[in-house]
C-alpha positions as a Python dict, from the first residue, in 0.01 Angstrom:
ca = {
    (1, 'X'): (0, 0, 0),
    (2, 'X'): (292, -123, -201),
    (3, 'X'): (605, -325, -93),
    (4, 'X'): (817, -39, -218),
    (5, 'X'): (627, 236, 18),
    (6, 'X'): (651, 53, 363),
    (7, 'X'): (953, 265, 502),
    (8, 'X'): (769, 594, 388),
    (9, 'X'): (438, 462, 557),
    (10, 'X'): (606, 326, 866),
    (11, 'X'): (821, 666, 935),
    (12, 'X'): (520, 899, 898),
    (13, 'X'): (349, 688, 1097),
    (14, 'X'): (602, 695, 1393),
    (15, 'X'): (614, 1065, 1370),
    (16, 'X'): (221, 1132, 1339),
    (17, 'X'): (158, 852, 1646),
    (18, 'X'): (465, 947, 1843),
    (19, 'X'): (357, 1334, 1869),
    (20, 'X'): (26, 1186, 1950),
    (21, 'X'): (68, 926, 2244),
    (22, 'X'): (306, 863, 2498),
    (23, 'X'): (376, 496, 2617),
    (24, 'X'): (42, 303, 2616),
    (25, 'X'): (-191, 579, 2730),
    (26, 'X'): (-331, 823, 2492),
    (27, 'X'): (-381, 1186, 2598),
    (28, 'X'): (-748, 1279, 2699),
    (29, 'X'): (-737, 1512, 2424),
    (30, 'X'): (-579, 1329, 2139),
    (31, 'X'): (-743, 1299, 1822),
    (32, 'X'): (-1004, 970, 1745),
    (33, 'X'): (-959, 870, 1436),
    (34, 'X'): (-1304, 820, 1291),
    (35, 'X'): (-1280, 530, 964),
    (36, 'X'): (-1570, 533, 718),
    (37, 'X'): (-1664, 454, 392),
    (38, 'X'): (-1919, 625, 90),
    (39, 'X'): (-2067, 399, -145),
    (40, 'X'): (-2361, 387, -412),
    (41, 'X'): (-2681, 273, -409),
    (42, 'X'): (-2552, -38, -519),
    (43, 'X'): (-2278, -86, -261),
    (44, 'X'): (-2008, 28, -484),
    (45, 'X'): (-1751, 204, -339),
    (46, 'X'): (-1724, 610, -441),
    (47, 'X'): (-1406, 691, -481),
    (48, 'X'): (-1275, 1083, -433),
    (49, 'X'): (-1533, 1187, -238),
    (50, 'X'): (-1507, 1482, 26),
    (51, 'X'): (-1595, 1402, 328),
    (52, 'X'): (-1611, 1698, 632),
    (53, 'X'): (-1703, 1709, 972),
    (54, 'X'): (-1843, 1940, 1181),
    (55, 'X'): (-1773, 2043, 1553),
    (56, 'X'): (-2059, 2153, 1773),
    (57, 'X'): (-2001, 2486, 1652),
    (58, 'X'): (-2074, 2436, 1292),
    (59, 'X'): (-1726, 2447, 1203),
    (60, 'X'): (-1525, 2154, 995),
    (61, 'X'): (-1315, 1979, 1196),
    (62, 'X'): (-1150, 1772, 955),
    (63, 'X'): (-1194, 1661, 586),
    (64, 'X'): (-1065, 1365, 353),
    (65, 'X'): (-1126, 1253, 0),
    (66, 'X'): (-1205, 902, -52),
    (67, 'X'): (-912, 648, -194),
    (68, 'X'): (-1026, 396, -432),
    (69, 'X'): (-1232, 112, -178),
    (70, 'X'): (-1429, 446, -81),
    (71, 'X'): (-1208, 442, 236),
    (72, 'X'): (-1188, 755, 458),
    (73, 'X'): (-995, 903, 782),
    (74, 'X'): (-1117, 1165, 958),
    (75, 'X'): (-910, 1315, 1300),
    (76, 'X'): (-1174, 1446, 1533),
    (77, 'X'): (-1154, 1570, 1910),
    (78, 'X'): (-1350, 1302, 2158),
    (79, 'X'): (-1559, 1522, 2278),
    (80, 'X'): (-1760, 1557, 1959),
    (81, 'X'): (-1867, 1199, 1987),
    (82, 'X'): (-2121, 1305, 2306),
    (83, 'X'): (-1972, 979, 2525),
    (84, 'X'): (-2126, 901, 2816),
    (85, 'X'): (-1883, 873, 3154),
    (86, 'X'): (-1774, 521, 3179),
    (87, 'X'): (-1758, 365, 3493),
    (88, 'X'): (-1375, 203, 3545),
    (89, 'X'): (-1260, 391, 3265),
    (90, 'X'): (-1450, 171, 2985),
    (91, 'X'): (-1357, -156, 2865),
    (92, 'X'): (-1237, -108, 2478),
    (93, 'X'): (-1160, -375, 2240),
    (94, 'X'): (-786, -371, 2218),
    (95, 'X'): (-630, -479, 1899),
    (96, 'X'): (-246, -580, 1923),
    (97, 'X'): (-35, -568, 1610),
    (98, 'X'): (305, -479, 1499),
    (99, 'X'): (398, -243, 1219),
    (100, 'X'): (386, -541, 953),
    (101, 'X'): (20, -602, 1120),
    (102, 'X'): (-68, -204, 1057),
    (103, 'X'): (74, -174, 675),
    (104, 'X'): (-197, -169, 473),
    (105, 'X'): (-460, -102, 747),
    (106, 'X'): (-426, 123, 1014),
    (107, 'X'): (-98, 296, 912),
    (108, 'X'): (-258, 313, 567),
    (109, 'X'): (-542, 531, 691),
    (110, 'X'): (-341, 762, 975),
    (111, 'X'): (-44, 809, 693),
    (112, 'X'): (-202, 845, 373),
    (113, 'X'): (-108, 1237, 293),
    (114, 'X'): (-438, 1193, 36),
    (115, 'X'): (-640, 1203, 344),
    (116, 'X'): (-488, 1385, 570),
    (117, 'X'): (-694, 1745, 699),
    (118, 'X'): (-686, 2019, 893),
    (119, 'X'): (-491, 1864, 1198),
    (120, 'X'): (-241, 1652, 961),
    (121, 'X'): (-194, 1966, 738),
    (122, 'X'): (-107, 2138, 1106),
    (123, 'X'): (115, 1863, 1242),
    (124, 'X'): (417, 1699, 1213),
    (125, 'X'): (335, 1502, 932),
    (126, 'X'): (283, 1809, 712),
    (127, 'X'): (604, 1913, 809),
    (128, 'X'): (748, 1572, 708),
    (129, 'X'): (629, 1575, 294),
    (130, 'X'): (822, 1692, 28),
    (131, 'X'): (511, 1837, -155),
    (132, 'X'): (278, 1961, 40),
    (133, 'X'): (25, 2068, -231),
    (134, 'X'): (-24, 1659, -300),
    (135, 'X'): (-258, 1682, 17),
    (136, 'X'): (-538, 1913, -165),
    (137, 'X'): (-389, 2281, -128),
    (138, 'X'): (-317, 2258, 217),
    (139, 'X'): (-13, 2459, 314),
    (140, 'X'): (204, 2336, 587),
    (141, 'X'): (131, 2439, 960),
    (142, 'X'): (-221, 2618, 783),
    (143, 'X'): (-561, 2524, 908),
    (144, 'X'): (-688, 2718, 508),
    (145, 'X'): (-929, 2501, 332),
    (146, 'X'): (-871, 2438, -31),
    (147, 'X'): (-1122, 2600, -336),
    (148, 'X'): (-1305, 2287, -357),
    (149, 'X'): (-1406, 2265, 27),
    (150, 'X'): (-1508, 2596, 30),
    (151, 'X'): (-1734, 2578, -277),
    (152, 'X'): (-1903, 2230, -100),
    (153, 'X'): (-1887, 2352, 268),
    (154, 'X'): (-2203, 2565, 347),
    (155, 'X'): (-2098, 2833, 637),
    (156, 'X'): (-2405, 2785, 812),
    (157, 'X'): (-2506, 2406, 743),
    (158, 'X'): (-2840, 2321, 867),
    (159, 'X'): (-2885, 2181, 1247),
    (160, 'X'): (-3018, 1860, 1275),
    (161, 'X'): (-3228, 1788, 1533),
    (162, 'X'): (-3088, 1642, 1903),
    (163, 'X'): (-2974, 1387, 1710),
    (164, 'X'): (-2633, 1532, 1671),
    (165, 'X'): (-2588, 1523, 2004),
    (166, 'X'): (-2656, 1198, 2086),
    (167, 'X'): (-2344, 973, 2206),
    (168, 'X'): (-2152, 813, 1917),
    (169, 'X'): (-2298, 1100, 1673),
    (170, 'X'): (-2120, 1318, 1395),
    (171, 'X'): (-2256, 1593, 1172),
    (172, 'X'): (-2133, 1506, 823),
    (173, 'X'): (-2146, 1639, 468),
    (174, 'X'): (-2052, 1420, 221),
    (175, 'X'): (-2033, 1523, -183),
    (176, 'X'): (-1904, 1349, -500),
    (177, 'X'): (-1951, 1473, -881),
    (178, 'X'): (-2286, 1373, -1010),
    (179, 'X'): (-2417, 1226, -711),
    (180, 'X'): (-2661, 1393, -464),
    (181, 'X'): (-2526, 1562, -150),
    (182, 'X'): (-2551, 1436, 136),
    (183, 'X'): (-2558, 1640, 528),
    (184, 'X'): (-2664, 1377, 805),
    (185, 'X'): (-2553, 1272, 1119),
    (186, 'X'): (-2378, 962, 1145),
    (187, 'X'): (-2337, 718, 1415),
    (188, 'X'): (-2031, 511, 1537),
    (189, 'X'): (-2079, 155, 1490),
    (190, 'X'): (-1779, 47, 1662),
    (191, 'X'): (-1475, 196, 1855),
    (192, 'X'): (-1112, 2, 1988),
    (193, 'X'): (-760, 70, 2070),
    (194, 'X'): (-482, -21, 1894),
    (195, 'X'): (-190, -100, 2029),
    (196, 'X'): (126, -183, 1872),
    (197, 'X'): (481, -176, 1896),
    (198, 'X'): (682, 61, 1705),
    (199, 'X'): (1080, 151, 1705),
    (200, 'X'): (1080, -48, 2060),
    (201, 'X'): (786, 154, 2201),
    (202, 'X'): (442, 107, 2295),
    (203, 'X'): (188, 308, 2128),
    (204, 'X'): (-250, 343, 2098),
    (205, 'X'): (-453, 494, 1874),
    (206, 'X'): (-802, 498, 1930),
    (207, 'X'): (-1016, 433, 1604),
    (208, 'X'): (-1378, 494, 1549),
    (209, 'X'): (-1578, 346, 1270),
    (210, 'X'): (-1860, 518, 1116),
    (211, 'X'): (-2156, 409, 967),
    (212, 'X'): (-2176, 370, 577),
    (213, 'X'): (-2231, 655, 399),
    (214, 'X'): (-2454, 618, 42),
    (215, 'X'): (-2455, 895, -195),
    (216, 'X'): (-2729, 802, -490),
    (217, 'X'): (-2683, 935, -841),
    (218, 'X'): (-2821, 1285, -901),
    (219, 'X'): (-3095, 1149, -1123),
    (220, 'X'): (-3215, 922, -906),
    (221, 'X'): (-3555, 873, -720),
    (222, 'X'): (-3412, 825, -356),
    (223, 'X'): (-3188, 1090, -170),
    (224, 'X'): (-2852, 1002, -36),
    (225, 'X'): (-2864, 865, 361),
    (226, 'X'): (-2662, 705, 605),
    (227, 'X'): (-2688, 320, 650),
    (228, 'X'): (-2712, 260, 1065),
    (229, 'X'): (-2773, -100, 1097),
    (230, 'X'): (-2420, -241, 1174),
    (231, 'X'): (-2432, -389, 1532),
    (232, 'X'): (-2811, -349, 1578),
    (233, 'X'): (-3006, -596, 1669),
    (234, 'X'): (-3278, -660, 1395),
    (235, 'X'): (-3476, -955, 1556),
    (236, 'X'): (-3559, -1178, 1876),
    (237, 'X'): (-3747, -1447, 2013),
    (238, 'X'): (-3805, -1667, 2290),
    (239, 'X'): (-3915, -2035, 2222),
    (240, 'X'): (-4155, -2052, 2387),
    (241, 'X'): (-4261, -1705, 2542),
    (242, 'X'): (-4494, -1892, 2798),
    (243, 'X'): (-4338, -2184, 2974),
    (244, 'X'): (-4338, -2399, 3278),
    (245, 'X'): (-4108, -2437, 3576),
    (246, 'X'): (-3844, -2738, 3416),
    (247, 'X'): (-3916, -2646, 3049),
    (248, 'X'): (-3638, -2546, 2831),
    (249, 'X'): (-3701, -2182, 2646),
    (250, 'X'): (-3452, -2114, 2368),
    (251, 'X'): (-3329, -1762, 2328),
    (252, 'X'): (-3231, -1654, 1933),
    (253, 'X'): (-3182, -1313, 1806),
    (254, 'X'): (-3004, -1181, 1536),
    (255, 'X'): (-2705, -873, 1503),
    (256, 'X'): (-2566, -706, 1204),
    (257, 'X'): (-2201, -791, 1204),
    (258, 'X'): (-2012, -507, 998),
    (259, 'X'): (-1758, -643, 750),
    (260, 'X'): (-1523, -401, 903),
    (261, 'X'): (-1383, -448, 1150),
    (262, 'X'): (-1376, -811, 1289),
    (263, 'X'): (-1547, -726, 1586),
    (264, 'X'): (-1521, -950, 1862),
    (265, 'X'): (-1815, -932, 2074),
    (266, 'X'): (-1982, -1088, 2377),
    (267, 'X'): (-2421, -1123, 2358),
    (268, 'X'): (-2545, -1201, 2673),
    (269, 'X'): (-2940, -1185, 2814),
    (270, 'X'): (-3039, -1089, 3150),
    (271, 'X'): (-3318, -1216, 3346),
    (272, 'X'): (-3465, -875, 3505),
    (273, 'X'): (-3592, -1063, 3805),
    (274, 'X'): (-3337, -1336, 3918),
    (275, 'X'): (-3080, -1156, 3777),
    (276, 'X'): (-2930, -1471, 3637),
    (277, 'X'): (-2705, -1429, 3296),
    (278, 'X'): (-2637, -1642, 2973),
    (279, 'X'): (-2444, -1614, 2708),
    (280, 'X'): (-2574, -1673, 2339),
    (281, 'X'): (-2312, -1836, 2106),
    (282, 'X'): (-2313, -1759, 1723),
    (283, 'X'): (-2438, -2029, 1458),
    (284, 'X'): (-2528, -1986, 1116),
    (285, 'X'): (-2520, -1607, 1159),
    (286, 'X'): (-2791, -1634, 1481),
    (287, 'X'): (-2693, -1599, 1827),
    (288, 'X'): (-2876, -1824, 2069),
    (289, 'X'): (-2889, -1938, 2393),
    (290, 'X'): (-3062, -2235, 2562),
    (291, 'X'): (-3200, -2232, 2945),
    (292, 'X'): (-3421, -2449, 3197),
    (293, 'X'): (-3690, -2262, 3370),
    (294, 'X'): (-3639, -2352, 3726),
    (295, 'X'): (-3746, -2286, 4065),
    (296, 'X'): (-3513, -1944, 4077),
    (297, 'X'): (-3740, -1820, 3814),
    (298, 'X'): (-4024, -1604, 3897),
    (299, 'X'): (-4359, -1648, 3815),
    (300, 'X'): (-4555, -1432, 3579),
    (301, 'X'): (-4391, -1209, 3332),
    (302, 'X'): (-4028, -1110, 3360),
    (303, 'X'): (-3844, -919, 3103),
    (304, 'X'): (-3498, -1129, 2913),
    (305, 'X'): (-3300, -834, 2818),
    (306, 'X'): (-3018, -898, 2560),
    (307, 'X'): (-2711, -663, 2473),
    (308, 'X'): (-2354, -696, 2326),
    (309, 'X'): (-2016, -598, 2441),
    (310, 'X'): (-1639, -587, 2331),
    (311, 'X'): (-1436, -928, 2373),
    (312, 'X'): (-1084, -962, 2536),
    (313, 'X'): (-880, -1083, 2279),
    (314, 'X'): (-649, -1261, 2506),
    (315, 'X'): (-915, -1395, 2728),
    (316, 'X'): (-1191, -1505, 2533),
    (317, 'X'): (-1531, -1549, 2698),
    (318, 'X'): (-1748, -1320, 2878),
    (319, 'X'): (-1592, -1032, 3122),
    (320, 'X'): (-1713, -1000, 3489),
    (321, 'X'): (-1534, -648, 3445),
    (322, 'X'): (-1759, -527, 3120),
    (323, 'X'): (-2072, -677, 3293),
    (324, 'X'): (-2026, -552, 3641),
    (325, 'X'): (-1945, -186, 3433),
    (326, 'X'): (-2260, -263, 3260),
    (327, 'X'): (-2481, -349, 3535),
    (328, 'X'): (-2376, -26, 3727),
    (329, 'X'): (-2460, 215, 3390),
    (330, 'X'): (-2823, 60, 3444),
    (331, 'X'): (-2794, -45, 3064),
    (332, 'X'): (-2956, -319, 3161),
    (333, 'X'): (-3262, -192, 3331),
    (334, 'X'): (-3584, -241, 3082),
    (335, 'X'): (-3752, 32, 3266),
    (336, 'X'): (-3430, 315, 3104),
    (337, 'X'): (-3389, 400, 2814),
    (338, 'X'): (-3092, 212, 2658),
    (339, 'X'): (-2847, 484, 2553),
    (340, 'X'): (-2604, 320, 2338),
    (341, 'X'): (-2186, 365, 2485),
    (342, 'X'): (-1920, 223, 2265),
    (343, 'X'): (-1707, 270, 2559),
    (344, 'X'): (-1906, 2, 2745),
    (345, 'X'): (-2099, -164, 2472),
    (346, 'X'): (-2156, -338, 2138),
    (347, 'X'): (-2476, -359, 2064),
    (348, 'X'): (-2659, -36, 1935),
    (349, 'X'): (-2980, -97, 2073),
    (350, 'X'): (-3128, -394, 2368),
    (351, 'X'): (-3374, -682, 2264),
    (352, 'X'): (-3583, -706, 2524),
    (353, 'X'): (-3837, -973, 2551),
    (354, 'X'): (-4109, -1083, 2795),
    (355, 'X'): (-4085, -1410, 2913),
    (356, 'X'): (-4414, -1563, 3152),
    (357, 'X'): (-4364, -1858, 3368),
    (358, 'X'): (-4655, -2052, 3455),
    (359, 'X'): (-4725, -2087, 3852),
    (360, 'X'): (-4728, -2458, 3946),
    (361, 'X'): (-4764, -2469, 4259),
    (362, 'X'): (-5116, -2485, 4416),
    (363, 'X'): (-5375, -2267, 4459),
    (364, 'X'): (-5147, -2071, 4153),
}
């Protein structure tokens, strides 16, 4: 966003987030933003795309074309992500800024009339532009899709299976000039609060990123698909996975860290027996942890469960409030199935691994 712009962006953006949120507490209903970005095969961005979304009922939601880093904003209602309850009310990343901090990011996507939808074309910000057709068609205070939606947007798109439905999800049809179409469900990787100080007030916004979504050219071999890896854990060990009482066992595994955001996270393992915790610390990319098998350990085999969860960013370190939540969602039980919660956790999926601890005592 140019220099010359910032009073536009930072007075639609007090108008769009003041009709939105009150104080520092966002309405139950108010729109989650939902960031994402197309690219190619090759991991080029796509720009002017058209993105929609669908609501449960097959219906779009909300639609965007794609600015030139293949950059999109989509406003979507919070039940369509399928979220879980979360016990004490969830425990969120929380992002402080000022309006200088938002120029250029957040204000850049909430603001920009070239991706503004259904609810912006609705809201106050339609009111607010001098030319309304600059948005794609969209008449002020009118919920009518332009010509090109309509000829992309199928009435009846196909249902996926459950998968929609799963927490996080979103239905999505993506489509770009020569490029093959793509209608998937698409996960959030990542979700936070931003707060922020505008015209003396306190607002939030909650924000939602999605994962990438890769359109291939029309010609080529594979079909267009959603890249879901961001914030998964891809691999784990324990070194070794049979060990003595007073032998150190060193914990490693490795998570996909999305280059947006910066998400500040906590990994943590769980010994499914003793209960006992440790946090892994992040070198060279790996996160790892190092422990002494001791008398509290168990013998035979006990599972080491590992997860992730949002950091404080003024208090640094793990969170007796996220892992107590945690612990009380049964996330960490290895006998459940881990369903992922960005309102509790990180990590898309749980490492867990089987440590056995050799009896030394006698007649073991």
């Amino acid at each position: 966003m140019r220099r010359a712009n910032l009073s536009i962006v930072v007075s639609v953006l007090a108008l769009s987030l003041t009709a939105c949120f009150n104080s520092t507490a966002a309405h139950a209903d108010s729109p989650v933003w939902a960031l994402g970005r197309v690219v190619d095969s090759s991991g080029r961005p796509v720009p002017n795309a058209l993105v929609a979304v669908y609501d449960d009922r097959n219906r779009v939601e909300d639609y965007a074309r794609t600015d030139a880093n293949g950059d999109y904003a989509l406003s979507i209602k919070p039940y369509m992500l399928h979220l879980p309850h979360a016990h004490g009310g969830g425990f969120l990343a929380q992002v402080f800024g000022t309006v200088g901090h938002l120029v250029g990011g957040v204000a850049d996507f909430v603001s920009n009339p070239l991706r503004a939808g259904l609810h912006a074309a609705a809201g106050t910000v339609a009111a607010t532009m001098v030319d309304p057709l600059s948005r794609g068609g969209i008449a002020a205070a009118s919920v009518v899709l332009d010509q090109t939606l309509f000829a992309v947007t199928d009435p009846h798109p196909p249902k996926p299976e459950q998968a929609r439905k799963e927490p996080g999800a979103l239905f999505i049809k993506a489509v770009s000039n020569n490029r093959n179409p793509l209608v998937a469900v698409a996960r959030v990787y990542w979700m936070q609060d931003n707060v922020f100080e505008l015209d003396g007030q306190t607002h939030k916004t909650r924000l939602a990123w999605v994962d990438p979504l890769e359109l291939t050219s029309y010609n080529a071999k594979s079909l267009s698909k959603v890249d879901g890896t961001y914030l998964t854990f891809t691999s784990a060990r324990l070194e070794p996975a049979l060990a003595q009482r007073g032998q150190p066992v060193t914990l490693e595994v490795v998570l996909d860290q999305p280059p947006s955001p910066r998400t500040p996270i906590v990994v943590v393992a769980r010994d499914s027996r003793n209960g006992e915790v440790w946090q892994l610390h992040q070198h060279d990319g790996i996160y790892e942890a190092t422990f002494t098998v001791d008398k509290t350990f168990p013998d035979n085999d006990q599972v080491i469960s590992v997860l992730a969860y949002p950091a404080s960013q003024q208090m640094p370190g793990r969170r007796k409030d996220a892992e107590g939540a945690i612990l009380h969602s049964g996330l960490w039980n290895p006998l459940k199935q881990y369903i992922y919660n960005p309102l509790l956790v990180a990590s898309r999926n749980r490492a867990d691994l089987t440590l056995t601890v050799l009896s030394t005592r006698p007649g073991g």
